[in-house]
C-alpha positions in Angstrom: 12.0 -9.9 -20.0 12.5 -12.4 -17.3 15.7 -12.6 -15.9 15.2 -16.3 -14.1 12.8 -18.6 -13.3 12.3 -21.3 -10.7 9.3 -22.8 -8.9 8.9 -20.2 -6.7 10.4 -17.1 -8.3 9.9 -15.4 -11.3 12.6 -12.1 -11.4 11.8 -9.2 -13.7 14.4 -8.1 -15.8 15.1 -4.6 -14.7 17.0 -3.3 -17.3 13.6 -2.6 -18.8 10.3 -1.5 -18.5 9.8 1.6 -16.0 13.4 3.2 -14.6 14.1 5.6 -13.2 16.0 8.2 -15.2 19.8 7.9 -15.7 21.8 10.9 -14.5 25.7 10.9 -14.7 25.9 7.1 -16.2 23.7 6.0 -12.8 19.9 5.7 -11.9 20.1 6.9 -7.9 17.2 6.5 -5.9 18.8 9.4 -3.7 19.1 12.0 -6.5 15.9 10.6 -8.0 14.0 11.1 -4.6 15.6 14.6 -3.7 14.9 15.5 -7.2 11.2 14.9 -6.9 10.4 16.4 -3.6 12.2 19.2 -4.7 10.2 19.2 -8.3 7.2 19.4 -6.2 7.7 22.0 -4.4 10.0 24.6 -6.3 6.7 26.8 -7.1 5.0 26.6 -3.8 8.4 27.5 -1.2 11.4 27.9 -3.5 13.3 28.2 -0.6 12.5 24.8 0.4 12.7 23.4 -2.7 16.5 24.6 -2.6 17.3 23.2 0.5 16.1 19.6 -0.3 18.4 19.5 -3.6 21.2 21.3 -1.6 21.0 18.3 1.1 23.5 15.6 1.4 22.2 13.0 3.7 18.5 11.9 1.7 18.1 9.1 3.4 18.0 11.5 6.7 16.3 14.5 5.5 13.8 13.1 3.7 10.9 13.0 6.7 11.2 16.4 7.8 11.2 17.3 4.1 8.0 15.5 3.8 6.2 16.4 6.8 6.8 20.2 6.1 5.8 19.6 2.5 2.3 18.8 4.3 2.4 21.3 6.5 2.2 23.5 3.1 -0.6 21.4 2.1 -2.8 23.1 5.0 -3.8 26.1 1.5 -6.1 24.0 -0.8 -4.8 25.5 -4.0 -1.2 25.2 -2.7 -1.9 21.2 -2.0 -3.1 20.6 -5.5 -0.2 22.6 -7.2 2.6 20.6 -4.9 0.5 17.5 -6.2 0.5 18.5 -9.6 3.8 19.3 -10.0 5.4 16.4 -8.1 4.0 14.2 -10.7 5.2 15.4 -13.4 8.7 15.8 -11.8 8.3 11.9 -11.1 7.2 11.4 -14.5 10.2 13.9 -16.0 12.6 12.3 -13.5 12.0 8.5 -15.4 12.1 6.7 -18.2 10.4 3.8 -20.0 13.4 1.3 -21.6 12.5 -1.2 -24.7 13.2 -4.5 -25.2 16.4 -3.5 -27.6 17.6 -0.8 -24.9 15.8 2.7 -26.0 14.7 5.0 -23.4 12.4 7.4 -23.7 11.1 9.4 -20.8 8.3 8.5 -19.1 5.3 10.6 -19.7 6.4 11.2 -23.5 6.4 7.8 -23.7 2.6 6.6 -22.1 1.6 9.8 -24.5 3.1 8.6 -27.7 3.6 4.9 -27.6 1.6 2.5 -29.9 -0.2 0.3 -27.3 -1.4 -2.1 -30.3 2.2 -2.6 -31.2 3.2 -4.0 -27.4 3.2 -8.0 -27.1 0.4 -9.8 -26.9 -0.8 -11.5 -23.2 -2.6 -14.5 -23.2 -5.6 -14.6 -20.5 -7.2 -16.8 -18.2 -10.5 -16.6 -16.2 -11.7 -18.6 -13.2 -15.3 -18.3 -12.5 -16.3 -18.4 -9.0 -19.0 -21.7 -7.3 -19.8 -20.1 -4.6 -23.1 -18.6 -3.2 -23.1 -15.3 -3.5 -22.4 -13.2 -0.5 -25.0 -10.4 0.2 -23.9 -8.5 3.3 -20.9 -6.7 4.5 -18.7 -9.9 7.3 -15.8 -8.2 9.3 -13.8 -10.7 10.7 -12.8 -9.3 14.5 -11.7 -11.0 17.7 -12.9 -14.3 16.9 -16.0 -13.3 15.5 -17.6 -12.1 12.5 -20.1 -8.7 12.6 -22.1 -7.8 10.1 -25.7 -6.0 10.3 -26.2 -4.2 13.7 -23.5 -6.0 15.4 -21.0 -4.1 12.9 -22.5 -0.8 12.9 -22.2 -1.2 17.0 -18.2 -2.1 16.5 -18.3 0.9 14.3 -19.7 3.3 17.1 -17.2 1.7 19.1 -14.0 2.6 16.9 -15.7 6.1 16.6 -16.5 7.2 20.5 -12.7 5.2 20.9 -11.2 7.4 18.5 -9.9 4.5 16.2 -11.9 5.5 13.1 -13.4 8.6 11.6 -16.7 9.3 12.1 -16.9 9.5 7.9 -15.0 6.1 7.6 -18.2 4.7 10.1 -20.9 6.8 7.7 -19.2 4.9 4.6 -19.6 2.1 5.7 -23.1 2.2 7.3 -24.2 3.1 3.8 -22.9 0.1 2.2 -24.4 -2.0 5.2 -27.7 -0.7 3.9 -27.4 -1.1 0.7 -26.2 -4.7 -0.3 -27.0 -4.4 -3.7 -24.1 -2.4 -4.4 -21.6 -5.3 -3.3 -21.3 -7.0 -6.4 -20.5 -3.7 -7.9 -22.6 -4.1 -10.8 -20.9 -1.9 -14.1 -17.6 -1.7 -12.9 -15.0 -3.9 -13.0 -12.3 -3.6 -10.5 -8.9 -3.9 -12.1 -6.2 -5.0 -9.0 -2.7 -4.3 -9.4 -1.4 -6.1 -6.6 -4.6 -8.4 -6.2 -3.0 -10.9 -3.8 -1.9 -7.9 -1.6 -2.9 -9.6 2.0 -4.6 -5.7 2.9 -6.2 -5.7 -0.7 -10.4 -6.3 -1.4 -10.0 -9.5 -3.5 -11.3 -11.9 -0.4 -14.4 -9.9 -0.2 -15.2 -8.5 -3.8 -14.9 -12.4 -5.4 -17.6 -13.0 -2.7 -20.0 -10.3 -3.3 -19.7 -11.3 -7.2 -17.6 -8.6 -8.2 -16.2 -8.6 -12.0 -12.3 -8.4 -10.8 -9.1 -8.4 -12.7 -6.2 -9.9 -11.4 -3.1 -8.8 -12.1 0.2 -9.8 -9.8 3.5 -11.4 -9.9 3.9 -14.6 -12.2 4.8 -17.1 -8.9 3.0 -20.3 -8.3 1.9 -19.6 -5.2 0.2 -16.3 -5.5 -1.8 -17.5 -8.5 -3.3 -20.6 -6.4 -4.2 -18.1 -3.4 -6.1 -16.1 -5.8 -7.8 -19.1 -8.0 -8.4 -20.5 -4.6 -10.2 -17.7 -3.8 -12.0 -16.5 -7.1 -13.9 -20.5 -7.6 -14.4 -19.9 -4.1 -16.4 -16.7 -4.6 -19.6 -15.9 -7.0 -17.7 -13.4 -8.9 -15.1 -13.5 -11.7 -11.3 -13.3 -11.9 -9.5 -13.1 -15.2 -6.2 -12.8 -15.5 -2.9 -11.8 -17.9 -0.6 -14.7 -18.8 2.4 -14.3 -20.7 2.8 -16.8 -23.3 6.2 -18.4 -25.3 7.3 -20.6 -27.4 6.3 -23.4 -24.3 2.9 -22.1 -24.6 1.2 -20.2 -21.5 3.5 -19.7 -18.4 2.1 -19.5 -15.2 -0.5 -16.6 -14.9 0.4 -13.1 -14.0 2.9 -10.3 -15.4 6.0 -7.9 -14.1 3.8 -4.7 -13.7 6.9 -2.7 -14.4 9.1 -4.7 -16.6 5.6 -5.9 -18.7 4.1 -1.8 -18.9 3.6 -1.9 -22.2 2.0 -5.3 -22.7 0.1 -4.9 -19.5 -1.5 -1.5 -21.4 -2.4 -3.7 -24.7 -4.2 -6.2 -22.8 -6.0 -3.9 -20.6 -7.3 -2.0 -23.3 -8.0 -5.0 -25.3 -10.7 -6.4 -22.7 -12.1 -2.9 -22.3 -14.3 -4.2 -24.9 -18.5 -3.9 -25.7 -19.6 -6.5 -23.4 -22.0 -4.4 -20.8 -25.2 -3.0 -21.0 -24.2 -2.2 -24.5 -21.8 0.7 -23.6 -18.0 0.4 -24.5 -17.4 -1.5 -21.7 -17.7 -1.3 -17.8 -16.2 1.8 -15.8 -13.2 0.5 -15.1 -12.1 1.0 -11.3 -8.2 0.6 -10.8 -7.1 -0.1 -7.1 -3.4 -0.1 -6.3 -1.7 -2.2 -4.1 1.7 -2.5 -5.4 5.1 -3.5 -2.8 8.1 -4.0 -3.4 11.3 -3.1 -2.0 13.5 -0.3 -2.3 13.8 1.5 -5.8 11.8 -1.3 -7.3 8.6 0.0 -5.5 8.7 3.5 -7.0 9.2 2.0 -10.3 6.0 -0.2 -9.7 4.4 3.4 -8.6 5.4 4.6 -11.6 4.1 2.1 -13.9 0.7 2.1 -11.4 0.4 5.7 -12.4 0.8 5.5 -15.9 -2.4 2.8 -16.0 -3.6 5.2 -13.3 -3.7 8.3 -16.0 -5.2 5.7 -18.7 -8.3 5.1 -16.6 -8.6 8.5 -15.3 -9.3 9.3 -19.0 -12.0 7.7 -19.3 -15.1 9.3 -17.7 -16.5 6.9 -15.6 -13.0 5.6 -14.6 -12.5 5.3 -10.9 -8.8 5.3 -9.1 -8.4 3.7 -5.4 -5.5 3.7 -3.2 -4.6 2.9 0.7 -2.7 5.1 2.0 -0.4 4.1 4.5 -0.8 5.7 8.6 2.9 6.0 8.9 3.2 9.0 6.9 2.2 12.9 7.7 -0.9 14.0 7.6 -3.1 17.2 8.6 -6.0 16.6 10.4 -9.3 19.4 11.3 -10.0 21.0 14.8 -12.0 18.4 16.1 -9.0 15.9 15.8 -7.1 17.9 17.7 -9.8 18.8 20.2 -10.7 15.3 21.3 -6.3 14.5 21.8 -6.1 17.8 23.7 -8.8 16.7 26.2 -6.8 13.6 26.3 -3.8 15.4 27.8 -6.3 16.1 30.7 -7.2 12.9 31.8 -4.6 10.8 34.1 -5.4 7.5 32.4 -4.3 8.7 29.5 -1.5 11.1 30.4 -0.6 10.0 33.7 2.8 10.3 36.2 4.4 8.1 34.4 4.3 9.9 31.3 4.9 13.5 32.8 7.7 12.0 35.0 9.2 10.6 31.8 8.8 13.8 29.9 10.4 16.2 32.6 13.6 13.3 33.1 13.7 13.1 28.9 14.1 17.2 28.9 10.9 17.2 26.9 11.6 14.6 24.1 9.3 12.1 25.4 5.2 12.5 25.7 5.4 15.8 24.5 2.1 17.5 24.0 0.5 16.9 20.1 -0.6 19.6 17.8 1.6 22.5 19.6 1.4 24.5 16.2 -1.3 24.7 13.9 -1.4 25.6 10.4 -4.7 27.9 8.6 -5.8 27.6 5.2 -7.4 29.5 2.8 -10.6 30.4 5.0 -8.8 30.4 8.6 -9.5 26.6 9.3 -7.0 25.9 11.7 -5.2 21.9 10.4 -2.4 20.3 12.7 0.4 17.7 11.6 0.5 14.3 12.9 3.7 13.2 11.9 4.0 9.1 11.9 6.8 8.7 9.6 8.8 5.5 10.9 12.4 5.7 8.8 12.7 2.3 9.6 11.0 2.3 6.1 12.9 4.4 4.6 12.7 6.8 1.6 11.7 4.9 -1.3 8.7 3.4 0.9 7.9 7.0 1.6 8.1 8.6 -1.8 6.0 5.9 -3.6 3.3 6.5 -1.3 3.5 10.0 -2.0 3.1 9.8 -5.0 0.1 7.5 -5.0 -1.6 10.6 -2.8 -0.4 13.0 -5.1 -2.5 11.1 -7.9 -5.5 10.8 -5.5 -5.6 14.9 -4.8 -5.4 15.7 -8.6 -7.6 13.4 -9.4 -10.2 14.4 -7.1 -9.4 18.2 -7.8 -10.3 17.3 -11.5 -13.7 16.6 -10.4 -13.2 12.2 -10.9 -14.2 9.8 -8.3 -11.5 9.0 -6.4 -11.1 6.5 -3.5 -8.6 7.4 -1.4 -8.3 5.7 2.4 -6.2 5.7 5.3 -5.8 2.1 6.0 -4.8 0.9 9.9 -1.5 -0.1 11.1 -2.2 -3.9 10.8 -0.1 -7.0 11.2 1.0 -7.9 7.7 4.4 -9.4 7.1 6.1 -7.1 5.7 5.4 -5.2 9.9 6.2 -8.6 11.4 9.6 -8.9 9.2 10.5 -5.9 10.6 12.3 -6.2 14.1 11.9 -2.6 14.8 8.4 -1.7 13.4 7.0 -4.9 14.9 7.8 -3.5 18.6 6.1 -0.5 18.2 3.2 -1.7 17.0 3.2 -4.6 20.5 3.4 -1.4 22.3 0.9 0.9 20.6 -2.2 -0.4 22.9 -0.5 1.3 26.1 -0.9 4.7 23.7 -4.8 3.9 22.9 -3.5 2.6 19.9 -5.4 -0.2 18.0 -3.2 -2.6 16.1 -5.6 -4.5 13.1 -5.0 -8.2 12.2 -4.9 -7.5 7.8 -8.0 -9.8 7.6 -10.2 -7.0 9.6 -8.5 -4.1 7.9 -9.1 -5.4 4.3 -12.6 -6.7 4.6 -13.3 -2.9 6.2 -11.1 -1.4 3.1 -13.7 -4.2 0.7 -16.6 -1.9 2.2 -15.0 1.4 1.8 -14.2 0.5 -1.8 -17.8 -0.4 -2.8 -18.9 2.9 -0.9 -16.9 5.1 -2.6 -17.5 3.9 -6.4 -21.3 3.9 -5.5 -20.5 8.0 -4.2 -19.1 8.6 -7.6 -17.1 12.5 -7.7 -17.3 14.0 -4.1 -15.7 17.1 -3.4 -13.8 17.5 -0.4 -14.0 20.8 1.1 -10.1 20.2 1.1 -7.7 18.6 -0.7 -6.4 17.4 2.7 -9.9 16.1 3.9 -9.3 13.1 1.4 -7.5 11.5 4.2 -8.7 12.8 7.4 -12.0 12.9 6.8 -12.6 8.6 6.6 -9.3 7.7 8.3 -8.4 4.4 10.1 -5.6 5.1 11.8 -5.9 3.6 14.6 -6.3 5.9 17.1 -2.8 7.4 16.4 -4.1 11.0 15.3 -6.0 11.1 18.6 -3.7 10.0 21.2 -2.5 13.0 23.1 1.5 12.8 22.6 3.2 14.0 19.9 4.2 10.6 17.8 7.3 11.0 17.5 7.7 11.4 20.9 6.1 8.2 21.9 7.2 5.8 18.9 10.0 5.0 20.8 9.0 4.3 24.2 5.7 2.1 22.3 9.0 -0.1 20.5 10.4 0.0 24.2 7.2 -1.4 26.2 6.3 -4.0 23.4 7.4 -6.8 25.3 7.7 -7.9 29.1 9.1 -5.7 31.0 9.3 -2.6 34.2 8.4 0.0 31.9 5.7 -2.1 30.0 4.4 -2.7 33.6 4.5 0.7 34.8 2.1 2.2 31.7 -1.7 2.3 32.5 -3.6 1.3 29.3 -5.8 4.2 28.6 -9.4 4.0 29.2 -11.3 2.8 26.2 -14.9 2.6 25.7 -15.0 -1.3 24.9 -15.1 -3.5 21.8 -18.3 -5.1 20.8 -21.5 -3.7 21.4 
């Protein structure tokens, strides 16, 4: 299934594997996108769901199609039903390909297939020589907390209106409880594992059981042996195997589905505390570019519904702050008194947003939206185009999967992770401005090394929870946020995006922008 090889590369074959579904002899991200959204919603607001296939221009529409999509989600039953039927329109809407060129759509497909009949993987393991690491190390500024110094930073992000106060509660738990770091009867299953915001770093140090799965190229495996004989835990690993003999480790997540499923459920074997095996806990951090990440998402999901069956099977996801959102009163609250203080809304900004005829610095959370039993939810609405639709959908759909899933009563971990300085943000002309700028908005900016030793923590905190019901579907993701400080700035985001790209380097305007008033850092 590999298409060509070099030192370096290793390029799936997409002609198989996960596709999206063939319409008209073509397989269009645009139709499959519109289709999807509009799948999701066609039983909550018809009308809307009309409008979205009736558009021209996907690439466009599809954030304000998305944002008022969430703006439904403020009734709890209607934000389960628009999650429950956007999967299966994704899964209706795509289609699994063999190796001799059948397709068969998607969800028939995981249903029916034979997963003893797939190919065969090979494995490898790499045991870890390290001292086992028994407390929670941030990295930050130079430094690394841990014990009261990190639950200080932690009221610090809190009374700064950086974090949640549930993400700092999470946390604190863990930080109390260091024998649940090595996450004893689980075994994390990474898809993604050397994702630079993903937990390996941290779990192969606490002496986690962790399996690896990623991209067959050279350099990814030796990050991630490096850091599993490093560690005190254990990594093992698919390898596809030929008539050479064992390749290099690692599989095509997409391309390799049905192996992939063979293999996992061949080392789900008896080999703890004499059950069927350990509860399985599948984290998600799958990228790609364009159509290639929602076929990833789709293949993700598939292994995502195959540990959801189980019990005791855990699914984890980060969900991405440049998305919408609803958030509670008190979010709104603490912005609106932000509006009120000059450091933070100042003459610059009010001169700005007279002279822009109201398109810049406008007010956040003007409209409010009640559900079921008159809670009042705003949007925050961080979208960025710049990564455009497929970006958007895929992470969709990974929240989709986390609100069923919790809704069906099975631990779910589901986090907004902070805008942080990973390379696919530093690639990025465009989003890398804004995020220079975003301290002039109150705005904290994460280096990926703080952000996924904080999502490590979170992990290990919600598996230990187990099945927590949110008192809404929505209060998955703003209840233990890290965003930053975006969803409590007092602008409308949208309407400060573009000045924050504008003042991320040198410059009058950069000059003329107080830095709002923060509590501090360390404590």
């Amino acid at each position: 299934m590999v298409k060509r090889r070099s030192a370096d590369r290793d390029e799936p074959d997409r002609t198989r594997g996960v596709r999206l579904g063939e319409r008209d002899g073509r397989r269009s991200s645009t139709r499959y996108g519109s289709a999807v959204v509009a799948g999701s919603l066609r039983s909550t607001d018809p009308a809307l769901a009309d409008e979205v296939e009736a558009g021209r221009d996907w690439r466009r529409e599809y954030a304000g199609h998305l944002a008022r999509s969430t703006t439904l989600a403020a009734s709890a039953t209607s934000a389960v039903r628009i999650a429950r039927d956007g999967l299966a329109a994704a899964h209706a809407q795509a289609a699994f390909v063999d190796d001799e060129g059948n397709e068969t759509p998607l969800d028939e497909w995981r249903r029916t297939a034979d997963v003893a009949a797939a190919p065969a993987l090979g494995s490898t393991t790499v045991e870890g020589t390290g001292e086992r690491l028994e407390r929670v190390e941030v990295p930050y500024r130079g430094a690394v907390l841990s014990g009261a110094v990190l639950l200080r930073q932690l009221d610090t992000w809190v009374a700064d209106g950086v974090v949640e106060p549930g993400f700092a509660a999470a946390i604190a738990r863990v930080e109390a409880h260091p024998e649940w770091l090595r996450l004893p009867g689980h075994q994390v299953v990474l898809l993604g594992a050397g994702a630079a915001m993903g937990p390996l770093p941290s779990l192969v140090r606490w002496g986690a059981d962790v399996v690896a799965v990623d991209v067959p190229v050279p350099r990814v495996w030796e990050r991630i042996a490096g850091l599993a004989r490093a560690g005190a835990g254990r990594v093992t690993a698919p390898v596809r195997e030929d008539a050479a003999g064992p390749g290099v480790p690692g599989v095509h997540v997409a391309q390799d589905l049905a192996a992939l499923r063979r293999w996992l459920a061949e080392r789900h074997d008896g080999h703890h505390d004499g059950h069927a095996g350990p509860a399985r806990v599948l984290g998600t951090h799958l990228y790609a570019d364009g159509t290639a990440h929602v076929e990833l998402t789709l293949a993700a999901d598939v292994l995502a519904q195959d540990v959801a069956g189980a019990a005791d099977g855990v699914l984890a996801y980060l969900n991405t702050p440049t998305d919408s959102f609803l958030v509670p009163e008190a979010v709104m609250a603490h912005a609106r008194e932000r509006a009120d203080d000059r450091t933070w809304n100042g003459t610059v900004h009010r001169a700005a947003r007279r002279a822009s005829g109201d398109r810049l610095f406008r007010p956040g959370y003007a409209t409010t939206y009640a559900d079921e039993q008159g809670e009042r939810w705003g949007l925050v609405d961080t979208l960025v185009d710049v990564q455009g639709p497929n970006y958007a959908l895929a992470k969709r759909m990974q929240r989709w999967r986390g609100v069923v899933n919790a809704a069906d009563g099975r631990p779910t971990s589901t986090t907004v992770a902070p805008a942080s300085w990973t390379r696919s943000v530093t690639k990025n002309r465009v989003l890398a401005s804004v995020y220079a700028g975003a301290h002039r908005f109150g705005v904290e900016i994460f280096q990926p090394e703080t952000a996924a030793a904080l999502m490590a923590a979170k992990l290990v905190a919600d598996v230990h929870d187990g099945p927590r019901p949110a008192a809404h579907p929505e209060a998955l993701f703003s209840s233990t946020a890290v965003h930053g400080g975006l969803w409590r700035q007092p602008f409308e985001p949208r309407s400060a995006l573009g000045v924050a790209a504008l003042v991320g380097g040198p410059g009058t305007l950069a000059r003329a922008l107080p830095v709002p008033r923060r509590t501090g850092t360390r404590g």
